[in-house]
ChimeraX commands (.cxc) that place a marker at each C-alpha (Angstrom):
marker #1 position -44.94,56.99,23.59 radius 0.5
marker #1 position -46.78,57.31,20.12 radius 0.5
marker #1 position -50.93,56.10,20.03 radius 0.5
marker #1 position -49.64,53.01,18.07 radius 0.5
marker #1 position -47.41,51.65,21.29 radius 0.5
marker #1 position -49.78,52.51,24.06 radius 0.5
marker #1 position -52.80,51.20,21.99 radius 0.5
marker #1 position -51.14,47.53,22.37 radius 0.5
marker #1 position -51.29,47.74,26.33 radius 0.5
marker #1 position -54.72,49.17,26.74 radius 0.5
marker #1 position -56.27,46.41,23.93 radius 0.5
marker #1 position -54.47,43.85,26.22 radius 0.5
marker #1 position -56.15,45.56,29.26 radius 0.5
marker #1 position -52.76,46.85,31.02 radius 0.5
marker #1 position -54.18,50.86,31.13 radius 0.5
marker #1 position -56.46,51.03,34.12 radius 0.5
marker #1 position -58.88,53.19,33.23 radius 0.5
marker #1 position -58.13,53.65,29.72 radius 0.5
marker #1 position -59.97,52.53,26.21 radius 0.5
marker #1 position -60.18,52.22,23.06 radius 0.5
marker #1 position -62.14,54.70,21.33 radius 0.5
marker #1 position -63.61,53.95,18.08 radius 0.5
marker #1 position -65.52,57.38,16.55 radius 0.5
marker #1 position -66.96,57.63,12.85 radius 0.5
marker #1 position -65.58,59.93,10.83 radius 0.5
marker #1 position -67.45,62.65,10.09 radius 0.5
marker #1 position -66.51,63.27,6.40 radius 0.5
marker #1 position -65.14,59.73,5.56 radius 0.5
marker #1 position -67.55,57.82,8.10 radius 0.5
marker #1 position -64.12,55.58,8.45 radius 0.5
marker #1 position -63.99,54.06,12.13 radius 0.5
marker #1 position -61.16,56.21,13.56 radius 0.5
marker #1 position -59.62,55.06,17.14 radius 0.5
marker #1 position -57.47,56.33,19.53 radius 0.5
marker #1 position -56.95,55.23,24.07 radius 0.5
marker #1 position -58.65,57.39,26.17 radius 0.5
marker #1 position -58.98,57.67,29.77 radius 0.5
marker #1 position -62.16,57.35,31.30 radius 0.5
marker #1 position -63.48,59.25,34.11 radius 0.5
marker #1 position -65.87,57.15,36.61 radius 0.5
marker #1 position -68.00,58.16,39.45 radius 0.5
marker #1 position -70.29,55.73,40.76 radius 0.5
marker #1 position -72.27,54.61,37.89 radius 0.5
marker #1 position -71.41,57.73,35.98 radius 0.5
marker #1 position -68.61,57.74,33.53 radius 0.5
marker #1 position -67.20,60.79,30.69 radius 0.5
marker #1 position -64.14,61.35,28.27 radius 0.5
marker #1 position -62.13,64.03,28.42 radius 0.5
marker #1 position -60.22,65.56,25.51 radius 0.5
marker #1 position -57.06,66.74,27.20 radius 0.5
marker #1 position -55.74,68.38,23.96 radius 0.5
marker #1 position -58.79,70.44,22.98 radius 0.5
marker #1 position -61.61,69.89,20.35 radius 0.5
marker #1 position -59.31,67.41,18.25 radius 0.5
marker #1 position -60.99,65.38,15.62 radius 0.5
marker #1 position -62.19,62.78,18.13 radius 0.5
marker #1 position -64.20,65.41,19.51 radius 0.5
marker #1 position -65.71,66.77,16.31 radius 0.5
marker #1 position -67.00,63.25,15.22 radius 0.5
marker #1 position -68.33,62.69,18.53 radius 0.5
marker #1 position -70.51,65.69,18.07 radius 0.5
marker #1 position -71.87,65.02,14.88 radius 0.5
marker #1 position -72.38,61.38,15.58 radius 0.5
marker #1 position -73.50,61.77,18.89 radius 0.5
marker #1 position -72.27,58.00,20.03 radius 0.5
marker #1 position -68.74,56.33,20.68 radius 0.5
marker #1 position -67.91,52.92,21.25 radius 0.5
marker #1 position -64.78,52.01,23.78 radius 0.5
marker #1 position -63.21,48.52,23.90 radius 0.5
marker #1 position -60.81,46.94,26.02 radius 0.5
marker #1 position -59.68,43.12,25.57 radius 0.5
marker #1 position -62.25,41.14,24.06 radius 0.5
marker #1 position -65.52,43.89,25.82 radius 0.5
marker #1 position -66.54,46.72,23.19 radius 0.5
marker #1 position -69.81,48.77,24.54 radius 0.5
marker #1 position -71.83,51.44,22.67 radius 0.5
marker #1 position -72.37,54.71,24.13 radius 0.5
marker #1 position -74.58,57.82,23.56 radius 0.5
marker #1 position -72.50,61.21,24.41 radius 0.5
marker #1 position -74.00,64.33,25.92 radius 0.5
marker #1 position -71.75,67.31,26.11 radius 0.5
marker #1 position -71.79,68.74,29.30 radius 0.5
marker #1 position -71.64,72.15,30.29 radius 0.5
marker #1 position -68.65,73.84,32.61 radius 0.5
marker #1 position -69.89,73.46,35.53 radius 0.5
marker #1 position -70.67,69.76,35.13 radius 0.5
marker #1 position -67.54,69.35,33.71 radius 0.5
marker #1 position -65.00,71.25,36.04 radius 0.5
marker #1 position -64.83,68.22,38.55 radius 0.5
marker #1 position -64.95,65.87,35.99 radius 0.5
marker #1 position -61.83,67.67,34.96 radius 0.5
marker #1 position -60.04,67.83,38.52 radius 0.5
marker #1 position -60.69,63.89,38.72 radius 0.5
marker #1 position -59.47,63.43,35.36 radius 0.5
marker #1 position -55.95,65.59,35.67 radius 0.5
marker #1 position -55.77,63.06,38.90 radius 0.5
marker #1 position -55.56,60.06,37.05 radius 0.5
marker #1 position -54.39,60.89,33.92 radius 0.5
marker #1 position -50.88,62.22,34.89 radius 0.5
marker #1 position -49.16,62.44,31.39 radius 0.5
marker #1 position -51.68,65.05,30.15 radius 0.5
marker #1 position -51.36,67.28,33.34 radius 0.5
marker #1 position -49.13,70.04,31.30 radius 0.5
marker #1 position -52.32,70.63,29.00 radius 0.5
marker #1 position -53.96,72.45,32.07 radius 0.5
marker #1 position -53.48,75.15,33.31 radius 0.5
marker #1 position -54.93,74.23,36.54 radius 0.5
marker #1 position -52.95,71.82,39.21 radius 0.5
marker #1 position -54.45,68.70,40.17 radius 0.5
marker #1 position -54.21,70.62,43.73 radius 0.5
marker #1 position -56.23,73.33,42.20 radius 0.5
marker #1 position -60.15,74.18,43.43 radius 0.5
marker #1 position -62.86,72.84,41.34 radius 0.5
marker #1 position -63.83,76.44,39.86 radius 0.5
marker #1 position -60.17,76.30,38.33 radius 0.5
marker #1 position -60.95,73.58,36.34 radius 0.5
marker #1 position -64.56,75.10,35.42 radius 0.5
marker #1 position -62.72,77.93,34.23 radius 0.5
marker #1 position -61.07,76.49,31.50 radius 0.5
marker #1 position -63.60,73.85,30.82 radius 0.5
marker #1 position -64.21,75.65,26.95 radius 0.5
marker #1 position -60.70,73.94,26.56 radius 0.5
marker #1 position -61.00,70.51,27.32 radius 0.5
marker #1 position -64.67,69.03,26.35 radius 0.5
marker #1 position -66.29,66.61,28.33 radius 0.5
marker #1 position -68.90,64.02,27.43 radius 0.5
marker #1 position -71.47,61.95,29.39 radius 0.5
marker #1 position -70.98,58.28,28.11 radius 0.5
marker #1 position -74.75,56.93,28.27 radius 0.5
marker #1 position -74.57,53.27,27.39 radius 0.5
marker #1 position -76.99,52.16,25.08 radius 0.5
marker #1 position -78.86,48.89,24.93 radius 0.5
marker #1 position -80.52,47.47,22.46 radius 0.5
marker #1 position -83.49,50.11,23.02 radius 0.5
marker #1 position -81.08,52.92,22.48 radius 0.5
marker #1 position -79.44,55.07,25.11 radius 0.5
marker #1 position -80.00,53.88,28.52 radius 0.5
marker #1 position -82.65,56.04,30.82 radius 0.5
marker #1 position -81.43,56.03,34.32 radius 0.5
marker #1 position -78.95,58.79,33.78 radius 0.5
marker #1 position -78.83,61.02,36.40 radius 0.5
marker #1 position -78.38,64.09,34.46 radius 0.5
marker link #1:1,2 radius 0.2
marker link #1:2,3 radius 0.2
marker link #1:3,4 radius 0.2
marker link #1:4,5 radius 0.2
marker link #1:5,6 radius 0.2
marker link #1:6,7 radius 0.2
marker link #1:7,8 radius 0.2
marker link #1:8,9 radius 0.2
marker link #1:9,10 radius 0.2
marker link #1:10,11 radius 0.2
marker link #1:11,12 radius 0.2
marker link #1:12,13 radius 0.2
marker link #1:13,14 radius 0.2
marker link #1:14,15 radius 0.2
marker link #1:15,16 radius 0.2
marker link #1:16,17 radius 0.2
marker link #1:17,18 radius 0.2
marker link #1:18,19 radius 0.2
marker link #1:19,20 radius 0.2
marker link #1:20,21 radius 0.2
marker link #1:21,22 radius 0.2
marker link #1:22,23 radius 0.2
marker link #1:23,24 radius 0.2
marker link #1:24,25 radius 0.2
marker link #1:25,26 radius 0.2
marker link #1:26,27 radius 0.2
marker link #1:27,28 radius 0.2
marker link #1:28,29 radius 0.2
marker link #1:29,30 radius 0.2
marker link #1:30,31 radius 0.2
marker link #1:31,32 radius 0.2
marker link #1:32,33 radius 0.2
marker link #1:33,34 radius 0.2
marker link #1:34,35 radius 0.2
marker link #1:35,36 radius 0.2
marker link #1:36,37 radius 0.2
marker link #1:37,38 radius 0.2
marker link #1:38,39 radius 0.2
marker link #1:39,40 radius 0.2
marker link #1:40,41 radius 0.2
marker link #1:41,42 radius 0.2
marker link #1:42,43 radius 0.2
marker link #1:43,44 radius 0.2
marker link #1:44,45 radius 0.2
marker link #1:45,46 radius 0.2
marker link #1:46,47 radius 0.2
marker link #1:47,48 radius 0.2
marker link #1:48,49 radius 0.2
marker link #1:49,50 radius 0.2
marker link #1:50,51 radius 0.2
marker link #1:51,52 radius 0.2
marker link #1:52,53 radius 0.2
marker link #1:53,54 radius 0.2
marker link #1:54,55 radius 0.2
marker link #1:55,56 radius 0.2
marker link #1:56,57 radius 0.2
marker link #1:57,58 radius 0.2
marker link #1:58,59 radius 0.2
marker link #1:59,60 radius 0.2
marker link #1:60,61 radius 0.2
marker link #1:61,62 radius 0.2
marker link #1:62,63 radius 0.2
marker link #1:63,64 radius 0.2
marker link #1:64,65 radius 0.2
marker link #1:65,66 radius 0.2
marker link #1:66,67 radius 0.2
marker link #1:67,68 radius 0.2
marker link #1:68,69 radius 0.2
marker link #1:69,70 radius 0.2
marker link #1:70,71 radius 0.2
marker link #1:71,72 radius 0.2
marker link #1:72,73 radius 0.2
marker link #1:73,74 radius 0.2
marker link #1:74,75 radius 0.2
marker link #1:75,76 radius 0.2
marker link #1:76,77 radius 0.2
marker link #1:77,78 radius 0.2
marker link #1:78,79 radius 0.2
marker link #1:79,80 radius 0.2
marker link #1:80,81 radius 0.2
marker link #1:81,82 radius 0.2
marker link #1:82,83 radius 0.2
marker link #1:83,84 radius 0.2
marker link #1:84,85 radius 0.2
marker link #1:85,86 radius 0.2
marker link #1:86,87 radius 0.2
marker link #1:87,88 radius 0.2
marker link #1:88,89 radius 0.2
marker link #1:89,90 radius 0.2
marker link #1:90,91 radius 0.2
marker link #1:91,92 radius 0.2
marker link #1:92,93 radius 0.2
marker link #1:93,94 radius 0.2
marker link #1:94,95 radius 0.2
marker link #1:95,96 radius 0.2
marker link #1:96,97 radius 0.2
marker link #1:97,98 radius 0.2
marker link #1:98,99 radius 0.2
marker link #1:99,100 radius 0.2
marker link #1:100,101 radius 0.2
marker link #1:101,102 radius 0.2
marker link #1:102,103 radius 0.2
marker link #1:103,104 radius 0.2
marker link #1:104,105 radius 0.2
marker link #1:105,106 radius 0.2
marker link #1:106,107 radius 0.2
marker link #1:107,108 radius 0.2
marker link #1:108,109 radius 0.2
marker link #1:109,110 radius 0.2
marker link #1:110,111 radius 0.2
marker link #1:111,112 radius 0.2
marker link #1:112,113 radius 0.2
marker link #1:113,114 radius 0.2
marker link #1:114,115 radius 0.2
marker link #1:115,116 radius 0.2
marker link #1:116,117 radius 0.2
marker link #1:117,118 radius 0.2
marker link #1:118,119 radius 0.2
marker link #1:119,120 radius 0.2
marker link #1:120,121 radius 0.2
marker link #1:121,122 radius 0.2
marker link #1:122,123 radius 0.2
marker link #1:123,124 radius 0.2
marker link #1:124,125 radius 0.2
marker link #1:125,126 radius 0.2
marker link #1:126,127 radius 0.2
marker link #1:127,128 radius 0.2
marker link #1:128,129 radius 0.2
marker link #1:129,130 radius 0.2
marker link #1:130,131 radius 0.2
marker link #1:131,132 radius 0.2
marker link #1:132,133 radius 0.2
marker link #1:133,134 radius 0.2
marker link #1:134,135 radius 0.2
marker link #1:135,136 radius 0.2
marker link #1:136,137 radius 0.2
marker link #1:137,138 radius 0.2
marker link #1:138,139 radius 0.2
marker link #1:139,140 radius 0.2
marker link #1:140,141 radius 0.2
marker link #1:141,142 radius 0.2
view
C-alpha cells in the first residue's frame, strides 16, 4: 500500500498510533506530509524514520519542528534528535508496533535493547516536544 491509500485511513483516525506528518521543505519551504508511527511512553512520545535519513528527516533538522494531525486534531511539535542510546529502546518499541517496517532492521523485535542501539545511526529518532503558545513545552524529561 502506496502513502496516498494509507494516508486516507490514518486522516480518518483508523491507524492506531499513526499520523500525519506535515514537515517544511527545506529548499521549497512547501508543507510536505507523509503517516508516521508514533512511539509513546508515558507522557513521552518520538518518530522514527524506519527507512533512514529520508527527506522527512532532513527538513526536520533544519526546521527543528513538525506538526502531526489525525482527524480534525493537528498539534505543533519541537524535535530534539536523540542520541543512540536514547534511541535504541525507542527503536525496540517501535519495530513492536510498527510491523510492516520490521525488514528495515536488522535487529528482531525479540532482539536486546543494545541491538537496536547498535544500528541507531540508521534509523533517527526525534523527541516530539509539544509546543504551546510560549514555544516548546518545559517539562520534558530529557
Amino acid at each position: 500500500m502506496g502513502d496516498a491509500v494509507i494516508s486516507v485511513f490514518v486522516r480518518a483516525g483508523l491507524v492506531p498510533g499513526t499520523y500525519m506528518l506535515t514537515t517544511t521543505g527545506r529548499k521549497t519551504g512547501r508543507a510536505l506530509t507523509h503517516p508516521a508511527t508514533v512511539v509513546e511512553d508515558g507522557r513521552r512520545q518520538w518518530l522514527v524514520a524506519p527507512y533512514g535519513a529520508v527527506s522527512w528527516v532532513h527538513n526536520a533538522r533544519a526546521a527543528g519542528r513538525v506538526s502531526l494531525a489525525r482527524r480534525r486534531d493537528r498539534r505543533d511539535y519541537a524535535v530534539r534528535e536523540v542520541s543512540a542510546a536514547e534511541a535504541g529502546p525507542v527503536l525496540k518499541r517501535y519495530v513492536a508496533v510498527a510491523t510492516p517496517t520490521r525488514p528495515y532492521f536488522s535487529a528482531d523485535k525479540d532482539a536486546p535493547v543494545e541491538d537496536f542501539v547498535a544500528e541507531a545511526d540508521r534509523h533517527p529518532v526525534f523527541e516530539l516536544l509539544p509546543i504551546d503558545e510560549h514555544g516548546p513545552a518545559a517539562d520534558s524529561e530529557s
